[in-house]
N, C-alpha and C positions, 0 to 999 in steps of 0.2 A: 071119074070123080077123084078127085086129088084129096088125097087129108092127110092133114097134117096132127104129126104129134109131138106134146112137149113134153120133153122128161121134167120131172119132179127132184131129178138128182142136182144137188148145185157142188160146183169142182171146188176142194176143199182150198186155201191160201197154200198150206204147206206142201200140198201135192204140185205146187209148180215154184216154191221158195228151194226145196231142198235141192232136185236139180239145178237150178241154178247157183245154189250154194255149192254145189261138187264139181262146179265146170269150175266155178271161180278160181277154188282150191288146186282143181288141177295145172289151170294153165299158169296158176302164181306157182306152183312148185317146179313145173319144166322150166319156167321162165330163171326162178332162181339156181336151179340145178345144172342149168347150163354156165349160167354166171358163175357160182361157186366151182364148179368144174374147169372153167377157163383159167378164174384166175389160180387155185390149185395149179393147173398144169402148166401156169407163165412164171408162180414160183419154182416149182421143181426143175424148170428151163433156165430158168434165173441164175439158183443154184448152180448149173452142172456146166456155164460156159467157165473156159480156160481163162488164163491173165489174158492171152493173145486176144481172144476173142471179145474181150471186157475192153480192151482198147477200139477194136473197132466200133465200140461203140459209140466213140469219143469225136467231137466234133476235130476239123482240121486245127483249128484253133488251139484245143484243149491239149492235142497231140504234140503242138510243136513249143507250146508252155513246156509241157512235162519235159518234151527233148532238151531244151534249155537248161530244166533244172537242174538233169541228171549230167550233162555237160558241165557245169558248172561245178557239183559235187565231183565229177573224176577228178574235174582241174584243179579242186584243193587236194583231196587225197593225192592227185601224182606230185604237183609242188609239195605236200608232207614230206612223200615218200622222199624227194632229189633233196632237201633240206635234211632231212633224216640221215642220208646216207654221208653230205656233205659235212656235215657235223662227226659224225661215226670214225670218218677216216682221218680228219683232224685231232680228233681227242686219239684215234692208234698214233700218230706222228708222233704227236705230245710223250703219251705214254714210251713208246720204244726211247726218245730225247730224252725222258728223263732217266728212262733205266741206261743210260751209258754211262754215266761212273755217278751210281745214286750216291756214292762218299765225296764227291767232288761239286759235283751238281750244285750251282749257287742259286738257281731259278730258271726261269724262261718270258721270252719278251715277246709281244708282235712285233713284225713289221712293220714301223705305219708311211716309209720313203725307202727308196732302192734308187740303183741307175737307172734310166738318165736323168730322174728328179734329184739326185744327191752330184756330189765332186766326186767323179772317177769313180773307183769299188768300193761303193761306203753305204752302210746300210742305219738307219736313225730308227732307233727299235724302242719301241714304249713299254714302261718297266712301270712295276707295283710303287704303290707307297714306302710298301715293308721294303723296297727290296732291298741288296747286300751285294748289290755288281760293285766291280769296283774296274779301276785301269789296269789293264794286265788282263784279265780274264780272256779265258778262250773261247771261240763263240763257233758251236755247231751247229749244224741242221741235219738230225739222224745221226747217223755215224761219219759227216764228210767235215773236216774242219772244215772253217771256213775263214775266218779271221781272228783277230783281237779286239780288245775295248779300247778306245783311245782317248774315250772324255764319256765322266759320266755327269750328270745332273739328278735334281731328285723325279724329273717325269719321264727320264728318256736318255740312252746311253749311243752315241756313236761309234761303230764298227767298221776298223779299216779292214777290209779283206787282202789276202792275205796276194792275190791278183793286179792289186792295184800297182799304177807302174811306180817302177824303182826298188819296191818291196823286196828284199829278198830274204828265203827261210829256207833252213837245211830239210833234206826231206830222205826220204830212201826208197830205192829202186832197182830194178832189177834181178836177174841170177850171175853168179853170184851180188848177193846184194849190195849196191853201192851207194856211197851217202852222195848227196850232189847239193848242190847250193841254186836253188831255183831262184829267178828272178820275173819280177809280174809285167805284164805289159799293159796292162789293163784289159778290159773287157773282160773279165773271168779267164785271161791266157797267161803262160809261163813259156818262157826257155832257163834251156840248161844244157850244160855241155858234159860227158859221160865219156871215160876212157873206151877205148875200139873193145878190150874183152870182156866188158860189161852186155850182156846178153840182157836185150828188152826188144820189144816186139810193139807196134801201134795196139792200143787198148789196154796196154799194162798199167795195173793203179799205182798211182806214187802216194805212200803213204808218210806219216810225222818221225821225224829222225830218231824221238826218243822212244816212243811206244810202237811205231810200226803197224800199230792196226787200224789206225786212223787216216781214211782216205783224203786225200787232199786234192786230185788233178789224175788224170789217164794222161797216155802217152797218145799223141796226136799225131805226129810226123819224126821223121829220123832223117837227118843226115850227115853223111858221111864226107871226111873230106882227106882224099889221098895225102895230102902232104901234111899231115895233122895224126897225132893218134888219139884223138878225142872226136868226137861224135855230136851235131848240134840237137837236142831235142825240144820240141813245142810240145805243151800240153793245153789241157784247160780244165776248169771249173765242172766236178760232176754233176752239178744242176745250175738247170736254169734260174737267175736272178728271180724272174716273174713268178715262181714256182714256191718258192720262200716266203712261209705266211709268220713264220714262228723261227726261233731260233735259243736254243741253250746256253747257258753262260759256265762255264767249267774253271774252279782253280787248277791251277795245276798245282805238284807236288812242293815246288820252292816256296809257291806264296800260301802255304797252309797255315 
């Protein structure tokens, strides 16, 4: 005989609301606690990669932009710099040209034609408004004569050098020092003829008859001729034409 019995007891609501209220709560907490844990730990990884490492992040794309830009940025910075320095050494020329007789010093001109766009050794040099050249003037580059003024205007003065052919100008050379009378042949060259006991050697400077410390022309070649007691010498021009950006104007003592 089978019997059966029914409890009297009925299962309250919150005896089955509560647990499933604290499963809720737990698996929302693991659930967030792993999230807020991750992303914590992809900041703190965020943080601590290198520049290097921050690139690799970068698409190929974005890598060869940036390469670009920073190519671009050297390429101004190095033309600065070759401008910078091209300028630097221009304004020292200037400088040292003027300090060679700052009592004498009438100005300074560019160059704006030279050989073979000018006649023979002539150089057409563009001069200030103000300026005070005049015909006569001496015209150097550094310390090397170079020519005189042979025609001025008010934008621009023409300079025969002092090479140009036919030209001739007393100069001085040698041990013991001897005066010689130099004649130009053009192209920036000179001869001159020098007594046998006049001692000069290839590369000796010939410098202006009156002052002597003003270079004009090296000695290029020597020769010698037996039945002669005089000596034929070639020189030249101690810079090159193309080299000539600027050039000094100097009075001398007569035309002061």
């Amino acid at each position: 005989m089978i019997m059966h019995f029914r409890s009297n007891k009925r299962v309250k609501p919150t005896a089955v609301i509560v647990p499933v209220f604290f499963g809720i709560v737990f698996l929302v907490a693991v659930f967030f606690h792993n999230t807020l844990f991750g992303y914590l730990t992809a900041l703190v990884n965020l943080s601590s990669v290198s520049k290097t490492d921050q690139y690799a992040l970068l698409s190929k794309k974005d890598l060869s932009a940036r390469l670009v830009e920073a190519e671009e940025r050297l390429s101004r910075v190095s033309y600065q710099a070759v401008l910078y320095t091209i300028l630097f050494e221009e304004n020292k020329k200037l400088e040292r040209a003027l300090a060679l007789r700052p009592d004498m010093a009438v100005g300074t001109g560019r160059v704006i034609a030279r050989p073979p766009r000018t006649h023979f050794d002539t150089f057409l040099v563009e001069l200030n408004a103000d300026n005070v050249v005049r015909v006569g003037d001496q015209v150097f580059f550094e310390n090397f004569l170079l020519g005189e003024v042979v025609t001025v205007s008010k934008q621009s003065a023409r300079v025969s050098l002092f090479s140009s052919s036919g030209t001739t100008i007393d100069a001085r050379v040698g041990a013991p020092s001897g005066i010689v009378v130099m004649r130009g042949l053009g192209g920036g060259s000179f001869v001159f003829d020098i007594p046998d006991q006049v001692v000069i050697s290839v590369g000796d400077p010939i410098t202006d008859q009156s002052q002597g410390t003003h270079i004009i022309a090296f000695v290029d070649s020597i020769v010698e001729h037996p039945d002669s007691t005089l000596k034929t010498v070639r020189a030249y021009t101690p810079v090159s034409f193309s080299n000539i950006n600027y050039v000094t104007f100097v009075r001398t003592n007569s035309d002061l």
